[in-house]
GUVEXKOL-557075 format. One record per residue (C-alpha): residue in three letters; x, y, z; residue number from 1. Coordinates in nm, 4 decimals. Example, Ala and Ser with C-alpha at 12.3 -4.5 7.8 and 13.67 -1.06 7.14 Angstrom:
BEGIN
{ala {1.2300 -0.4500 0.7800} 1}
{ser {1.3670 -0.1060 0.7140} 2}
END
This chain:
BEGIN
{unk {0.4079 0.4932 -0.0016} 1}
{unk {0.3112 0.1558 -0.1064} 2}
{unk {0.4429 0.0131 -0.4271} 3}
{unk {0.1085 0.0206 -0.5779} 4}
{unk {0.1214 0.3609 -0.5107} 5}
{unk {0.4938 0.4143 -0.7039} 6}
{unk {0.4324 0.2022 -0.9924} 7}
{unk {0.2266 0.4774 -1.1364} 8}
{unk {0.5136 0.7281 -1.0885} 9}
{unk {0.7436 0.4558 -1.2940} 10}
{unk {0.5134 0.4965 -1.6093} 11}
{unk {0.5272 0.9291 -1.6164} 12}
{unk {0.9049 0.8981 -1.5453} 13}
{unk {1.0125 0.6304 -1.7788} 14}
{unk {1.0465 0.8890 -2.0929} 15}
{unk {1.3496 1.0281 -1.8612} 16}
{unk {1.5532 0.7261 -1.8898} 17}
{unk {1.7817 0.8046 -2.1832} 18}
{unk {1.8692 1.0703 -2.0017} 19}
{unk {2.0594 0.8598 -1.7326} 20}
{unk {2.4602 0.8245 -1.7810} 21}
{unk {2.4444 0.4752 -1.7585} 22}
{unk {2.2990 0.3489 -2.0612} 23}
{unk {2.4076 0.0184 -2.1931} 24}
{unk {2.6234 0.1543 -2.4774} 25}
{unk {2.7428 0.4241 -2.2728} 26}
{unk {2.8529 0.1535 -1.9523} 27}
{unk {3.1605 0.0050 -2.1949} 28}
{unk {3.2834 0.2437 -2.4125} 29}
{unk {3.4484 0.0690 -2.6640} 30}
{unk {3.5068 -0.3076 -2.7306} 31}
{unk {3.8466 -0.2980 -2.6298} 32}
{unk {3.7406 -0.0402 -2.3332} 33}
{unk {3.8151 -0.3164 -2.0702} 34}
{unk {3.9902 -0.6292 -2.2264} 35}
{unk {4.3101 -0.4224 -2.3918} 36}
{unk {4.4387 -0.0989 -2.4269} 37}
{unk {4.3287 0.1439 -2.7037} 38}
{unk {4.5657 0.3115 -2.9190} 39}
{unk {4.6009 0.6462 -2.7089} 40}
{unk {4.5979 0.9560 -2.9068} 41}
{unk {4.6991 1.1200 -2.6099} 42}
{unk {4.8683 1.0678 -2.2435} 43}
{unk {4.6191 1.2218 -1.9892} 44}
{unk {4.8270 1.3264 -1.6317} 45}
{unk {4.8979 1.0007 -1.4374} 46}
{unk {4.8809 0.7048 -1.7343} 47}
{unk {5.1001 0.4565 -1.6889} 48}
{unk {5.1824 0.5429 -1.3175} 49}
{unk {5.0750 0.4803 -0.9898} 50}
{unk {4.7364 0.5010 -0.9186} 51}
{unk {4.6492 0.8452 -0.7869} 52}
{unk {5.0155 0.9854 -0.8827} 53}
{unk {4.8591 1.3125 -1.0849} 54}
{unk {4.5691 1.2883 -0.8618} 55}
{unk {4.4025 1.5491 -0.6027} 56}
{unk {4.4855 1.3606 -0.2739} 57}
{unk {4.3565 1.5448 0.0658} 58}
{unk {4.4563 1.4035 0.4092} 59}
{unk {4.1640 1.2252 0.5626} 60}
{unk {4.0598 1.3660 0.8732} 61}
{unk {4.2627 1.2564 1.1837} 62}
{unk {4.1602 1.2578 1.6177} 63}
{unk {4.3404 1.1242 1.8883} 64}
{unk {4.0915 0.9098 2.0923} 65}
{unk {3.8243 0.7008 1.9945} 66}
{unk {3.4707 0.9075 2.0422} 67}
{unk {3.1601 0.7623 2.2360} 68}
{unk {2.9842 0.5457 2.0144} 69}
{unk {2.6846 0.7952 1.9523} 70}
{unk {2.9466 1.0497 1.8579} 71}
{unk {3.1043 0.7906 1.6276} 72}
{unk {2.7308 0.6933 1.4318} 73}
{unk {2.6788 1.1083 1.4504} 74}
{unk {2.9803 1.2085 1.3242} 75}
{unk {3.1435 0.9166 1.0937} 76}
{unk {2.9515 0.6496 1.0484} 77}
{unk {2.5634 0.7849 0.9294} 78}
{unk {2.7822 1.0863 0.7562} 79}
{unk {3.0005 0.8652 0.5681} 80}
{unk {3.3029 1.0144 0.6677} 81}
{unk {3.6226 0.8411 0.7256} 82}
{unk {3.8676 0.9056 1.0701} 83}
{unk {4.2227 0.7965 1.1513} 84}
{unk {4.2455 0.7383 1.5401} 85}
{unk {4.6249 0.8113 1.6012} 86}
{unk {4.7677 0.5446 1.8853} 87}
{unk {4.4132 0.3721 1.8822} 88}
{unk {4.5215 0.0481 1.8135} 89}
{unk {4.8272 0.0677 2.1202} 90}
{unk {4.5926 0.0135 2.4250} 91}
{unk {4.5445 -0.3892 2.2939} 92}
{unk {4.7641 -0.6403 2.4141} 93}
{unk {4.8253 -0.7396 2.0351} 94}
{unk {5.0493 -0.4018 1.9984} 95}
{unk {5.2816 -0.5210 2.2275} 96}
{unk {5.2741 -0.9527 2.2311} 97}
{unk {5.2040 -1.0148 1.8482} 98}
{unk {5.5775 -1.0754 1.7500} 99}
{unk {5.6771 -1.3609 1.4703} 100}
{unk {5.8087 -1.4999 1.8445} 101}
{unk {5.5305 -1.4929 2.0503} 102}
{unk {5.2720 -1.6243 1.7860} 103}
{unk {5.4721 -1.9540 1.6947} 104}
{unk {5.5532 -2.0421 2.0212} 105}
{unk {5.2022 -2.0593 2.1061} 106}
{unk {5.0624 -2.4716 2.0525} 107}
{unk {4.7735 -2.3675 1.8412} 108}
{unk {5.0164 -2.2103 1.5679} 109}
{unk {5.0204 -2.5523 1.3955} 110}
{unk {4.6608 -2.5655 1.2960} 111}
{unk {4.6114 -2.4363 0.9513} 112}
{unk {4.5590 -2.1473 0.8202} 113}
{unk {4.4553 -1.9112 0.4823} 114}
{unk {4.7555 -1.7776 0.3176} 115}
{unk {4.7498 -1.5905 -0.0483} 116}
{unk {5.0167 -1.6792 -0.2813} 117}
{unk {5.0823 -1.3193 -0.4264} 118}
{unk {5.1215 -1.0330 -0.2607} 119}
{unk {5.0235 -0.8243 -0.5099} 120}
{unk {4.6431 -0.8971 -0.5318} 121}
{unk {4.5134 -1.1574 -0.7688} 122}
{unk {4.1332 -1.2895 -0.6894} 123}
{unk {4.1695 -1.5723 -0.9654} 124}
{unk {4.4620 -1.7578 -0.8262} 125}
{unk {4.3890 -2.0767 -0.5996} 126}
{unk {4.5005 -2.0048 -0.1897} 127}
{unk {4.6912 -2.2047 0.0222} 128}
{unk {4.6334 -2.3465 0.3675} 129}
{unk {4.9330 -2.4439 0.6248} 130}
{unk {5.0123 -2.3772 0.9702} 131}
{unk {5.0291 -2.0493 1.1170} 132}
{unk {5.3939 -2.1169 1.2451} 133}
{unk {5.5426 -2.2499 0.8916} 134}
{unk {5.3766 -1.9150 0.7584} 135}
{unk {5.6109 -1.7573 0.9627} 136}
{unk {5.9620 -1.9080 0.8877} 137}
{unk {5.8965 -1.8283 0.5379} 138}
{unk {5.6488 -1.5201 0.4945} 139}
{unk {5.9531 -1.3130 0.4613} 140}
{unk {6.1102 -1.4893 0.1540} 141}
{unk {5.8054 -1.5724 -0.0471} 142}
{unk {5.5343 -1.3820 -0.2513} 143}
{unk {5.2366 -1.4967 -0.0318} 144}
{unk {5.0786 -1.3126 0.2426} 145}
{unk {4.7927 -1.4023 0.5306} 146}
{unk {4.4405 -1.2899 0.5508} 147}
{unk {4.2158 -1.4980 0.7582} 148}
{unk {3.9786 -1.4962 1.0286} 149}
{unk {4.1024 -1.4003 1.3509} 150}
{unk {4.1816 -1.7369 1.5191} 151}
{unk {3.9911 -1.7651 1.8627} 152}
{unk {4.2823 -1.8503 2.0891} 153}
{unk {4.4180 -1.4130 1.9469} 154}
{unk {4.1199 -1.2904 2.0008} 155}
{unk {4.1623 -1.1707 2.3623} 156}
{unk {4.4468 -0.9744 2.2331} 157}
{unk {4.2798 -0.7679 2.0411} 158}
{unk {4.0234 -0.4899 2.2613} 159}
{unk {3.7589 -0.4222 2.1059} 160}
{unk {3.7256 -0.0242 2.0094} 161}
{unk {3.4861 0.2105 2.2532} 162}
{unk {3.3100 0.3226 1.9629} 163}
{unk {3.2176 -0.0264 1.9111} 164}
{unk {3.1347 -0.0838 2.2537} 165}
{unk {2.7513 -0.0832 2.3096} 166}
{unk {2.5068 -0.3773 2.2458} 167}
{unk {2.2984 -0.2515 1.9879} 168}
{unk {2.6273 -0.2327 1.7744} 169}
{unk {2.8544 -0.5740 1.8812} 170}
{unk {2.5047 -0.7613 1.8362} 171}
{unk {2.5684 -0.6651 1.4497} 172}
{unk {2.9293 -0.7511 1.4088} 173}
{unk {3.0411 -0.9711 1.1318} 174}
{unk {3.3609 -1.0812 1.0869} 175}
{unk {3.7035 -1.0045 1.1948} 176}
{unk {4.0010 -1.0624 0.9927} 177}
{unk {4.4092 -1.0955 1.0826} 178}
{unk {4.6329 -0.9939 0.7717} 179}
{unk {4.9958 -1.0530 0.8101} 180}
{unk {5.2643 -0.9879 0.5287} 181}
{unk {5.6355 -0.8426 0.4962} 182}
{unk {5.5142 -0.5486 0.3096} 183}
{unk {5.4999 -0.4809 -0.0320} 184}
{unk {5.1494 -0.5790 -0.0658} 185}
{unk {4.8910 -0.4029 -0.3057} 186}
{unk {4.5258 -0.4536 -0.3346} 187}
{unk {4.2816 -0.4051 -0.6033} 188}
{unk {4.0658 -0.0955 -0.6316} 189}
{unk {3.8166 -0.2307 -0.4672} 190}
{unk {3.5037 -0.1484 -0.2326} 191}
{unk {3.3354 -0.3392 0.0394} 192}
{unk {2.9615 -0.3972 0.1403} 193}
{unk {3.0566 -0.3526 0.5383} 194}
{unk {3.1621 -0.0552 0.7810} 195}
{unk {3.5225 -0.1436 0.8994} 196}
{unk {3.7643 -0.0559 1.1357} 197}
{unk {4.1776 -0.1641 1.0534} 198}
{unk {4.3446 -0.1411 1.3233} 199}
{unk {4.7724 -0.2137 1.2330} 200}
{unk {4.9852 -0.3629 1.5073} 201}
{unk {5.3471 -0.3489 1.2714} 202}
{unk {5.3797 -0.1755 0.9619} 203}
{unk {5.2335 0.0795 0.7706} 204}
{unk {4.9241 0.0651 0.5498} 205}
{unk {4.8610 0.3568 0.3201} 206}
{unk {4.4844 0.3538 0.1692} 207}
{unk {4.3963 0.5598 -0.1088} 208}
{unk {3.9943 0.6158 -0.0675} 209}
{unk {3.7368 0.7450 -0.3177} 210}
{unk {3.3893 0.8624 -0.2412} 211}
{unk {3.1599 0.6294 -0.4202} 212}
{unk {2.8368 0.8479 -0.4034} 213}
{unk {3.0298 1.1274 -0.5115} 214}
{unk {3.2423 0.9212 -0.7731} 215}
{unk {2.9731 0.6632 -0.8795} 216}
{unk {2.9290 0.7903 -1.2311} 217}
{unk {3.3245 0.7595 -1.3248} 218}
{unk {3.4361 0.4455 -1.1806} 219}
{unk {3.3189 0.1396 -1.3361} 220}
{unk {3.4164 -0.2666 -1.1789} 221}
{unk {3.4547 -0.4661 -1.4646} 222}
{unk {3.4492 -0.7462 -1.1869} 223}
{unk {3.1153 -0.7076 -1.0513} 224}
{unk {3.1179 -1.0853 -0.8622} 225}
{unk {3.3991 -0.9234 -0.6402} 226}
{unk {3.2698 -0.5300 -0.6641} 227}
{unk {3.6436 -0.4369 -0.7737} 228}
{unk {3.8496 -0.2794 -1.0659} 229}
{unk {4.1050 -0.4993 -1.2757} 230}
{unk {4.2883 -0.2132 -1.3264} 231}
{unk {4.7281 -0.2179 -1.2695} 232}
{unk {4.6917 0.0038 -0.9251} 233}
{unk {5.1148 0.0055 -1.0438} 234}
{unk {5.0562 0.1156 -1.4276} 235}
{unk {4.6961 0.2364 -1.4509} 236}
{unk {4.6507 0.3220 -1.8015} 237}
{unk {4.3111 0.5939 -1.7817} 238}
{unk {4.3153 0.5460 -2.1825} 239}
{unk {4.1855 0.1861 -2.0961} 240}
{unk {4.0060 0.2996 -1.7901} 241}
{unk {3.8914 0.6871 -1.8595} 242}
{unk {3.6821 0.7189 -1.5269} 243}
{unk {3.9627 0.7070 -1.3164} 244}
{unk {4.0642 1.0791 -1.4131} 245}
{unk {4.0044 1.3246 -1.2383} 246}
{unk {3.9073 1.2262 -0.9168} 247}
{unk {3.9738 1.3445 -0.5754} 248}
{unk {4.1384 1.0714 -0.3310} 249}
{unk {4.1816 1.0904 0.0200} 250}
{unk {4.4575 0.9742 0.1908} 251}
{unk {4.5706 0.7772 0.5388} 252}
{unk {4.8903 0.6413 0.6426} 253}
{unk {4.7860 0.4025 0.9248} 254}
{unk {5.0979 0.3419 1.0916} 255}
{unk {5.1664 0.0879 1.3538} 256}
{unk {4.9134 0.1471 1.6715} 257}
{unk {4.6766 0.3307 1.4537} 258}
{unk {4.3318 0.2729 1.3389} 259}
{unk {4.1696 0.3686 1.0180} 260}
{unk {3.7372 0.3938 1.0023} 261}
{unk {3.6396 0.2833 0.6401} 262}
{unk {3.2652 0.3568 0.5224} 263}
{unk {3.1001 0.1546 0.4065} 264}
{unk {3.1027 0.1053 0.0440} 265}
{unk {3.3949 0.3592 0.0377} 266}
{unk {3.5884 0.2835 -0.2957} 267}
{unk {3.9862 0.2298 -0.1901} 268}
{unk {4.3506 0.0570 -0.2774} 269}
{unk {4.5882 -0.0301 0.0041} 270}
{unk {4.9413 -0.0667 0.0265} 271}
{unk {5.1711 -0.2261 0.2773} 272}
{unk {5.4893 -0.1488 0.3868} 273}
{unk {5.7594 -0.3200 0.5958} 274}
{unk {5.5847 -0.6691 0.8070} 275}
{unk {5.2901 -0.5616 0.8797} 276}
{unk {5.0278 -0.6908 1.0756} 277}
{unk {4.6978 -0.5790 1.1568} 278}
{unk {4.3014 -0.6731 1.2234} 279}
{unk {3.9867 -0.5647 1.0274} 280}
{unk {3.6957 -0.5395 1.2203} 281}
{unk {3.3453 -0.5803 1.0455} 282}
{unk {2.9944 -0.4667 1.0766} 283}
{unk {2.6144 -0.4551 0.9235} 284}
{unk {2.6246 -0.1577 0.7997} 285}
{unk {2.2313 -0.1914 0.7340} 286}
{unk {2.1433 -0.2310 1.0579} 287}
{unk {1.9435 0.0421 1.2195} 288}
{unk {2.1817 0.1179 1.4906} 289}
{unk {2.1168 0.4164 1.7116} 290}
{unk {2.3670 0.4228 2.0091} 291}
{unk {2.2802 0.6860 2.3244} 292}
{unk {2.4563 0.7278 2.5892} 293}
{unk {2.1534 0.5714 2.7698} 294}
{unk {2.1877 0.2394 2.5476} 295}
{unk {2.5691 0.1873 2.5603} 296}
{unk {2.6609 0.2576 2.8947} 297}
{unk {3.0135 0.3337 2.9932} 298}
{unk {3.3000 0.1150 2.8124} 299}
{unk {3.4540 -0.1333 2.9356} 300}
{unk {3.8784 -0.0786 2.8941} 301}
{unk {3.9058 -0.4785 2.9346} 302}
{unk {3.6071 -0.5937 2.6537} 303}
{unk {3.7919 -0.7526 2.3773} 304}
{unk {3.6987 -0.9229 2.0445} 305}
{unk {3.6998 -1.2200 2.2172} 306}
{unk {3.3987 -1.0914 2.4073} 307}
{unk {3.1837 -1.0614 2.0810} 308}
{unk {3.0084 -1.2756 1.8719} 309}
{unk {3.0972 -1.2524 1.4849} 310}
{unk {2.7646 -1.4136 1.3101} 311}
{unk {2.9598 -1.4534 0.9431} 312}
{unk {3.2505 -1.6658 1.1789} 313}
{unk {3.0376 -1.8506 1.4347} 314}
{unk {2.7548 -1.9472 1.2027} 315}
{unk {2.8539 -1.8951 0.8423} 316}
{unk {2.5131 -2.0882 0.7816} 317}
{unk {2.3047 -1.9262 0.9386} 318}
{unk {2.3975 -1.5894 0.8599} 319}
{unk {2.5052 -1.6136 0.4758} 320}
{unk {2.5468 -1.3184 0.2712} 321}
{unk {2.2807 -1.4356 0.0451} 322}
{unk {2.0532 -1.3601 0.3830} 323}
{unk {2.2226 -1.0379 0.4763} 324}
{unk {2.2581 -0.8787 0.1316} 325}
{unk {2.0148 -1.0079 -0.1252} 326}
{unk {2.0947 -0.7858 -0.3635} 327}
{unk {2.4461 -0.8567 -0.3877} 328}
{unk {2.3191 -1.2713 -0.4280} 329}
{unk {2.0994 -1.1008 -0.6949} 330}
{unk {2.3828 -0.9260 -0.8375} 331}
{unk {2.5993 -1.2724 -0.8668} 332}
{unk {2.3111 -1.4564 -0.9919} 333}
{unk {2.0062 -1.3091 -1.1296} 334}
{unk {1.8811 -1.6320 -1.2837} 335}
{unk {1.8724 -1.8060 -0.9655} 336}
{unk {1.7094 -1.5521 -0.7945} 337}
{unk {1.4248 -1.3910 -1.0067} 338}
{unk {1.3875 -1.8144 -1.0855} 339}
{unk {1.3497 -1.8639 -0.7144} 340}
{unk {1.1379 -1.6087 -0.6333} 341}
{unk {0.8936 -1.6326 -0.9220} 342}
{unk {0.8540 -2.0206 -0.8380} 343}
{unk {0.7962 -1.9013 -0.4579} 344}
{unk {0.5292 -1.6721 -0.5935} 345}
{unk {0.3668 -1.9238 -0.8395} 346}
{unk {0.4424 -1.6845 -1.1578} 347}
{unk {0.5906 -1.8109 -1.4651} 348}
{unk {0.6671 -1.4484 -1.5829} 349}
{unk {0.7458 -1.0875 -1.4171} 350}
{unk {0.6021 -0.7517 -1.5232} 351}
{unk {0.7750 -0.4398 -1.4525} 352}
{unk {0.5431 -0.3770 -1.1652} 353}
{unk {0.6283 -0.7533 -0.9953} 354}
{unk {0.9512 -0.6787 -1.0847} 355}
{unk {1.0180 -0.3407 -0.8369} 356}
{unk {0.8109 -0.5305 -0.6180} 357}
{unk {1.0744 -0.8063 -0.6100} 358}
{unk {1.3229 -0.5232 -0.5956} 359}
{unk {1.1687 -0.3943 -0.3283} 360}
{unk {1.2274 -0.7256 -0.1073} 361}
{unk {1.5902 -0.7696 -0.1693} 362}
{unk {1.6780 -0.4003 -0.1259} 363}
{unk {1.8920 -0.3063 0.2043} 364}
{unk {1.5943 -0.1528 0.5176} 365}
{unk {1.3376 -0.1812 0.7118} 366}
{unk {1.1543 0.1286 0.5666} 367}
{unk {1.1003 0.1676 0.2156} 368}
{unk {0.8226 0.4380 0.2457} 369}
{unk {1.0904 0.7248 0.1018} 370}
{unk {1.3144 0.5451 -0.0605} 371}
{unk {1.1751 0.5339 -0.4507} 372}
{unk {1.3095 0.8350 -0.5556} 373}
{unk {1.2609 0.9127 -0.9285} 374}
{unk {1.6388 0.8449 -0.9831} 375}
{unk {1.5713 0.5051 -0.8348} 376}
{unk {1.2824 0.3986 -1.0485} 377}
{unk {1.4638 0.5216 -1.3602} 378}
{unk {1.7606 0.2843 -1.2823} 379}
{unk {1.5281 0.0280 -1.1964} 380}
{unk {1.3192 0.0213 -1.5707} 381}
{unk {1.7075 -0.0323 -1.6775} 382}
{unk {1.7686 -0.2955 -1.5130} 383}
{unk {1.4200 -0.4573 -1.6040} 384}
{unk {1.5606 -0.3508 -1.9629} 385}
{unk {1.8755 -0.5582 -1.9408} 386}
{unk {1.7155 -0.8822 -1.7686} 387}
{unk {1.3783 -0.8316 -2.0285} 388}
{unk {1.6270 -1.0697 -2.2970} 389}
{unk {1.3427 -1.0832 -2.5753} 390}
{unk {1.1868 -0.7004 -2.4925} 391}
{unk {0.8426 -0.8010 -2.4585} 392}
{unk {0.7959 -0.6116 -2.1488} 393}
{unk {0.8127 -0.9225 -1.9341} 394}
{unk {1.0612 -1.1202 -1.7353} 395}
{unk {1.0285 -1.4673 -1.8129} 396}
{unk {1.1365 -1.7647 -1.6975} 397}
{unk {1.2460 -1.8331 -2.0289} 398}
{unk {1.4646 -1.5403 -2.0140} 399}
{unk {1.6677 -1.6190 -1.7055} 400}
{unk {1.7396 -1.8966 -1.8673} 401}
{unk {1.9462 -1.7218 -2.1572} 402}
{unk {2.1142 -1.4758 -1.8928} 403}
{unk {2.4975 -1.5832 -1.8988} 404}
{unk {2.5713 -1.8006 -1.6400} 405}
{unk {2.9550 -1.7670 -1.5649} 406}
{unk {2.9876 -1.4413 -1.3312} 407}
{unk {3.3635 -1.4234 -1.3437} 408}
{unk {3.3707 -1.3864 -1.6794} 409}
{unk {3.4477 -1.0598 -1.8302} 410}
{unk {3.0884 -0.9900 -1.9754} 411}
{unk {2.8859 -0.6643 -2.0605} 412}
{unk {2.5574 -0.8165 -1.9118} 413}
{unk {2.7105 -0.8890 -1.5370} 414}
{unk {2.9560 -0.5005 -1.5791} 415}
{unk {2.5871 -0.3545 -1.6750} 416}
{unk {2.4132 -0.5434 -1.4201} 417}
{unk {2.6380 -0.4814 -1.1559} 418}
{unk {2.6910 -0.1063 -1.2272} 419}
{unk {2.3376 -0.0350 -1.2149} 420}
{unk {2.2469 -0.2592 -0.9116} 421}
{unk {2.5599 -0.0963 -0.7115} 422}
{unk {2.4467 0.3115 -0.8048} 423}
{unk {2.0474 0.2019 -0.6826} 424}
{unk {2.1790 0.0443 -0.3545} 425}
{unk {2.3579 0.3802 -0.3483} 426}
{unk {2.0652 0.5599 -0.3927} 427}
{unk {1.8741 0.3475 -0.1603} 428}
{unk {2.1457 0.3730 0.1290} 429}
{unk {2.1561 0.7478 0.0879} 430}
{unk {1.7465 0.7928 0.1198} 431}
{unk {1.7831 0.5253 0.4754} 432}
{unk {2.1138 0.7275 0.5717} 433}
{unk {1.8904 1.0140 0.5855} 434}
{unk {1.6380 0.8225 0.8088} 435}
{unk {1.9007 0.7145 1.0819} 436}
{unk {2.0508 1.0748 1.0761} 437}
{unk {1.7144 1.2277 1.1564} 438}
{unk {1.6604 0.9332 1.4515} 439}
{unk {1.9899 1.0721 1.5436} 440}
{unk {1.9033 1.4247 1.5300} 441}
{unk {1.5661 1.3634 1.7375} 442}
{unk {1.7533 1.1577 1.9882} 443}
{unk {1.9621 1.4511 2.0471} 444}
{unk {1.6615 1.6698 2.0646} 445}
{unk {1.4427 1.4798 2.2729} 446}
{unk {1.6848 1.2593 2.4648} 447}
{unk {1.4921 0.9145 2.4145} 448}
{unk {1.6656 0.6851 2.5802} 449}
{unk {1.6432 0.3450 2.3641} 450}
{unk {1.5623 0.3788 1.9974} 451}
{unk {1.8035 0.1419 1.8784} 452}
{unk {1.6671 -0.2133 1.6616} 453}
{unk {1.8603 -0.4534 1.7215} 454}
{unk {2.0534 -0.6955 1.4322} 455}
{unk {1.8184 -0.7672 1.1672} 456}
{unk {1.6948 -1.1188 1.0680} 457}
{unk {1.6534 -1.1691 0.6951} 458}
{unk {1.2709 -1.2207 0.6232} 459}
{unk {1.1431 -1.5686 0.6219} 460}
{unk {1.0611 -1.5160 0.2322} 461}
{unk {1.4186 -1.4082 0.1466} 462}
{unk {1.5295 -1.7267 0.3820} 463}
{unk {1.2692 -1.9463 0.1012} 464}
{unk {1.4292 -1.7548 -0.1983} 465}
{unk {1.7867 -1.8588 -0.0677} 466}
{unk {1.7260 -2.1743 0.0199} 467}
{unk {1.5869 -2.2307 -0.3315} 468}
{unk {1.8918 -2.1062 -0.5018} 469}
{unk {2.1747 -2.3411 -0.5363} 470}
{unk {2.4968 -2.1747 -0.5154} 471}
{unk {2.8403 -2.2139 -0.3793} 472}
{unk {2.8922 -2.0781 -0.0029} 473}
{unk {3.0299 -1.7078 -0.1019} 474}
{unk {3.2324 -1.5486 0.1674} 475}
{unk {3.1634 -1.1636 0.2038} 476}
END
């Protein structure tokens, strides 16, 4: 269905919009809803404790061996369901070698690298940089921790997983990142716009993970630059933060040798315990990857991360997030992109029509034919109602010039924003999830050999948008 075909449908379903949760008054609840706590006139199960402590928590599903990689998209991946693969982590080299020892003896341990100066999460606070080795001697006495990018000269220490392990899939990898601490590290609530493995090589990590389809109605980021929750994950007062009642968390302690699958866009808090090490593993999550047995081929036991090309750590130019996710850019800066794309298009104003045709652009998929929904077209007249400053029914230039500019600020136009842009990419992944499980089912059925698209390049008119909008280099 073509847009011109939608817009139509937008005009009969607009009466239904005050019928959707997320209004603005409803998204912040009070004025004091996210800045301070209220005065409570009662203590609901769990406030002022842990996160989770009072809460349903299930084991997440556990197997033994990492499946084929078709079995992995069928099962986990297009499903959205997350696995712990006991001992899948032991069969690298890294299991065994990666000692304090081993890593500072070797000569490229002096060049520098990220460290984080609490080990409790804090986004606002400046890093540091030093040398891999002097992040050693003292990781165990101070309040920092390491997350970086895998350094080149470890990567052959670290084998790539067989569910990984088929072109169509390593030809869409992203990033892979080394975190090393002496435990007691806690992150924010916090999800991620990437399918990841974690494998842990010393330590324990124990995740707490929320559905965010299921969930997406209760659990509002009051930091949506990051796409994460301010909330004390230590003293989580649900007076302050009401949607975090009553939810249902699963649970996985990754020990050491273990690896952990995390959906994409799964909501979750980790913990760390004793020194820990251990390497996430990223991937497009929007590419349309459909791996047969036919594709892939048999794995290789020897193929290892240095065998694969990350595009965010090889060519952070050429494959910025702005390209890969535009509607996370759009998210972060709305003024620079509606500006950039109405100057590309030679408007000086948007209707509601141009507007879910711009909508339609930066939106994650190849086929949009199924994806406007009438839930989708409702949340997308709210956004037009937030960004329309003067309500004239029109998006002008004039008006993305009075959005606030300052993203990290706590501020009900980027929390509203945000919200609504994260639930319709929701939507929108659920209608293309749908898609690539029935490719997956007709595979099955009709054993074609080679479906699979390869990695996506962003569309030369996104590339012109980006290029046009003048922003700091964001790392995903």
């Amino acid at each position: 269905m073509k847009i011109a075909e939608i817009f139509p449908i937008l005009s009969i379903t607009i009466w239904l919009v005050a019928s959707l949760h997320f209004s603005v008054a409803e998204d912040v609840q009070s004025t004091h809803s996210y800045g301070q706590s209220s005065s409570p006139t009662s203590f609901p199960p769990g406030h002022l404790k842990p996160l989770a402590s009072e809460s349903t928590r299930l084991p997440v599903s556990v197997i033994e061996e990492f499946p084929s990689p078709f079995e992995f998209f069928r099962d986990y991946v297009y499903p959205s369901v997350p696995v712990l693969v006991r001992q899948g982590a032991r069969r690298s080299p890294a299991f065994r070698k990666w000692t304090d020892e081993y890593l500072k003896s070797l000569p490229e341990s002096q060049e520098l690298i990220r460290v984080e100066m609490r080990k409790v999460e804090e986004r606002q606070l400046p890093r540091m940089e030093m040398p891999l080795a002097e992040f050693l001697d003292r990781y165990q006495t101070h309040d920092e921790y390491l997350v970086a990018k895998v350094p080149d000269y470890l990567k052959k220490d670290v084998l790539l997983p067989p569910s990984l392990q088929c072109a169509y899939i390593t030809a869409n990898m992203l990033e892979t990142m080394l975190w090393i601490s002496s435990g007691g590290t806690k992150s924010h609530l916090h999800t991620d716009y990437v399918d990841i493995i974690n494998c842990v090589f010393r330590g324990q990590k124990d995740f707490l993970l929320v559905n965010y389809t299921r969930y997406r109605d209760q659990i509002l980021y009051d930091h949506p630059e990051g796409f994460y929750s301010s909330v004390d994950v230590e003293r989580v007062d649900l007076n302050k933060f009401p949607g975090l009642r009553n939810l249902e968390f699963l649970e996985a302690k990754v020990e050491a040798g273990d690896c952990l699958y995390l959906p994409f866009k799964w909501i979750h808090q980790v913990n760390s315990y004793g020194s820990n090490v251990a390497v996430n593993m990223w991937w497009n999550h929007q590419a349309y990857v459909v791996p047969t047995p036919e594709s892939c081929g048999r794995p290789d036991p020897g193929l290892s991360l240095a065998d694969v090309r990350f595009y965010f750590h090889e060519q952070p130019d050429a494959y910025k997030e702005g390209d890969l996710h535009p509607e996370l850019a759009f998210v972060q800066y709305p003024s620079a992109s509606l500006t950039a794309f109405m100057v590309e298009e030679e408007m000086e104003s948007l209707t509601e029509r141009q507007f879910l045709e711009f909508m339609d652009m930066i939106l994650p998929g190849l086929d949009h034919s199924n994806i406007w929904t009438e839930e989708a077209l409702n949340l997308t007249h709210q956004i037009f109602k937030i960004l329309d400053i003067d309500g004239n029914g029109e998006i002008t230039l004039q008006d993305a010039e009075e959005f606030p500019r300052d993203v990290n600020e706590l501020n009900l136009f980027f929390i509203n924003l945000g919200q609504k842009m994260m639930v319709l990419c929701d939507i929108v992944d659920g209608q293309i999830s749908k898609q690539k499980e029935e490719t997956l089912k007709r595979l099955q059925r009709d054993k074609v050999q080679d479906a699979d698209k390869p990695f996506r390049e962003p569309s030369s008119k996104i590339r012109q948008m980006n290029d046009r909008i003048s922003v700091p280099k964001q790392e995903l």
